[in-house]
KESE-10465 format. One record per residue (C-alpha): residue in three letters; x, y, z. Coordinates in steps of 0.5 Angstrom, whole numbers, plus 2048, in hexadecimal, padded with zeros to 3 digits. Each point is the difference from the previous one (the first is absolute). Example, Ala and Ser with C-alpha at 12.3 -4.5 7.8 and 13.67 -1.06 7.14 Angstrom:
Ala8197F7810;Ser8028077FE;
***
This chain:
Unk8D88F088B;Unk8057FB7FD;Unk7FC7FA7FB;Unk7F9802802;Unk8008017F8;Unk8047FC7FE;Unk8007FF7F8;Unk7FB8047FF;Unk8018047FA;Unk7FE808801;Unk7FF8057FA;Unk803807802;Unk7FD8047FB;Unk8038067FF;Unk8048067FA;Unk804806801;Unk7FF804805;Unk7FF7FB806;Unk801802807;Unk8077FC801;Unk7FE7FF806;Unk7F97FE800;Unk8037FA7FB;Unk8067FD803;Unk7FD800808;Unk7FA7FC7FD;Unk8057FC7FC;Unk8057FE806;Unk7F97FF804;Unk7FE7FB7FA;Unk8077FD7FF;Unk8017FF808;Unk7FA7FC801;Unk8027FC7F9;Unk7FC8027FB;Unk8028017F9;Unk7FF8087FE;Unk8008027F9;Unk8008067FD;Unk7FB8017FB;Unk8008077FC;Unk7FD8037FA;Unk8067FF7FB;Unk8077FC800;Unk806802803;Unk801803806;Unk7FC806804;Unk803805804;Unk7FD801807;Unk801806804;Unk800803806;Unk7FB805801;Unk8028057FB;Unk8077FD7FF;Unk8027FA7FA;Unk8027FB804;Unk8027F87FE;Unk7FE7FD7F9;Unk7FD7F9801;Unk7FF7FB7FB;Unk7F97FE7FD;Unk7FF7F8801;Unk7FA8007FC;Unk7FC8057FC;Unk7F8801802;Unk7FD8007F9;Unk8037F97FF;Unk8007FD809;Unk7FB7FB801;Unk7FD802806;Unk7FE7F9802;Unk8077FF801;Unk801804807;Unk7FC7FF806;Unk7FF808802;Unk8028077FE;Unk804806803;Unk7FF8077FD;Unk806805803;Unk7FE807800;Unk8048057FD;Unk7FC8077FC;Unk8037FE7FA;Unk7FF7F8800;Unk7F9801803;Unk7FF8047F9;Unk8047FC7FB;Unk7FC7F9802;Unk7F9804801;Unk8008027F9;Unk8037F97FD;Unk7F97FB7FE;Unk8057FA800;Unk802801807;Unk7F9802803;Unk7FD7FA7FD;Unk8067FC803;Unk7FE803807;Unk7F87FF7FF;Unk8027F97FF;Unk8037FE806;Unk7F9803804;Unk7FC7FC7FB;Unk8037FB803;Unk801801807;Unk807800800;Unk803805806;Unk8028077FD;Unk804805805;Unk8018077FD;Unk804806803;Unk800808800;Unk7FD8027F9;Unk7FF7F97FE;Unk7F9800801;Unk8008047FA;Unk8007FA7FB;Unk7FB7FD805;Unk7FA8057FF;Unk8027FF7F8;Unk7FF7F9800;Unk7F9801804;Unk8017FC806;Unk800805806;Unk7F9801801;Unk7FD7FF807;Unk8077FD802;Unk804804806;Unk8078037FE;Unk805804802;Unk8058047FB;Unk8048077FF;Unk7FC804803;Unk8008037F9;Unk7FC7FB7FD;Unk7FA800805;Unk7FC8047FC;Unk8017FC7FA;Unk7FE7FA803;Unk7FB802804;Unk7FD8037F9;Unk8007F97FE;Unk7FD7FC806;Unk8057FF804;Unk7FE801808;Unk808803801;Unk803800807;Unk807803803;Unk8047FA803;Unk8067FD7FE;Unk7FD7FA7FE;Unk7F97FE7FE;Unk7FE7F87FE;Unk7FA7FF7FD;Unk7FE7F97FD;Unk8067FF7FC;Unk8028077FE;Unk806802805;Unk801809800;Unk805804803;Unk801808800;Unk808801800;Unk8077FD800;Unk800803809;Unk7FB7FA7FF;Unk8037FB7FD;Unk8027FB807;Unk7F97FF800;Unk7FE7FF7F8;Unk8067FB7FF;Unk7FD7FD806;Unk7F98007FE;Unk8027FD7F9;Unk8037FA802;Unk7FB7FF805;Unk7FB8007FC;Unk8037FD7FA;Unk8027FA804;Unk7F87FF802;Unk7FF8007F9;Unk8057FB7FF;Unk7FD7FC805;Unk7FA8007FD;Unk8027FD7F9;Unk7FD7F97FF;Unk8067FB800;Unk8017FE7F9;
***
């Protein structure tokens, strides 16, 4: 994987209760293959993440989503986890930031109850996706044509179900950012 991204910058929007796991594998994956990921959240500071149920690491915030120009990164990724999924959701700054990447056809991967912010940013109508089992339901209801598999690419719109699934995420985010990257006019 190593430079297929090299100096793309790549918001990671994520708040309290992300899924560990389903934020440092994306960021490792992104680091590895020469991105600059940043960590937006929806407050100054730090976050805590967790694993599952348990506190985990606490992560410094790079820039908080109220204030971050979405134009200043080249795509998105949502990790999961119930509690992030939730605080983002409700939170209008940062589903206007996450709408504006679709407005602009920028890549956007999410995972587990990620796609929770997508239905409320409006943008899963009529795209095939996957997600925690749990959410089916919900996007169904908002017009998403959801399917189980590890990782569904639909345009620019990359969703995976779970952290066993994360080998095959990772690997599909960084395919498909790069294939944007590629993409962008020579300045």
């Amino acid at each position: 994987m190593a430079g297929e991204l090299d100096g793309m910058k790549v918001a990671v929007l994520a708040a309290d209760g992300v899924e560990q796991v389903e934020l440092d594998r994306p960021w490792q994956a992104l680091e590895e293959a020469g991105a600059q990921p940043e960590l937006v959240s929806l407050a100054s500071g730090t976050i805590t993440a967790y694993d599952h149920i348990d506190k985990g690491d606490t992560k410094d915030v790079d820039a908080v989503v109220s204030s971050a120009d979405p134009d200043a990164y080249g795509a998105l990724v949502l990790p999961g986890g119930v509690i992030n999924g939730d605080f983002v959701r409700a939170d209008s700054d940062a589903v206007a930031f996450v709408t504006s990447f679709f407005e602009a056809g920028k890549p956007v991967a999410a995972i587990c109850h990620a796609p929770w912010v997508l239905i409320e940013a409006d943008v899963v109508k009529g795209r095939r996706m996957t997600s925690w089992p749990s959410l089916q339901t919900d996007l169904r209801n908002a017009g998403a044509d959801w399917v189980d598999e590890e990782v569904v690419v639909d345009g620019n719109l990359t969703t995976s179900r779970k952290p066993d699934d994360l080998d095959a995420f990772c690997a599909a985010l960084v395919e498909e950012f790069a294939r944007e990257d590629e993409e962008e006019p020579a300045g």
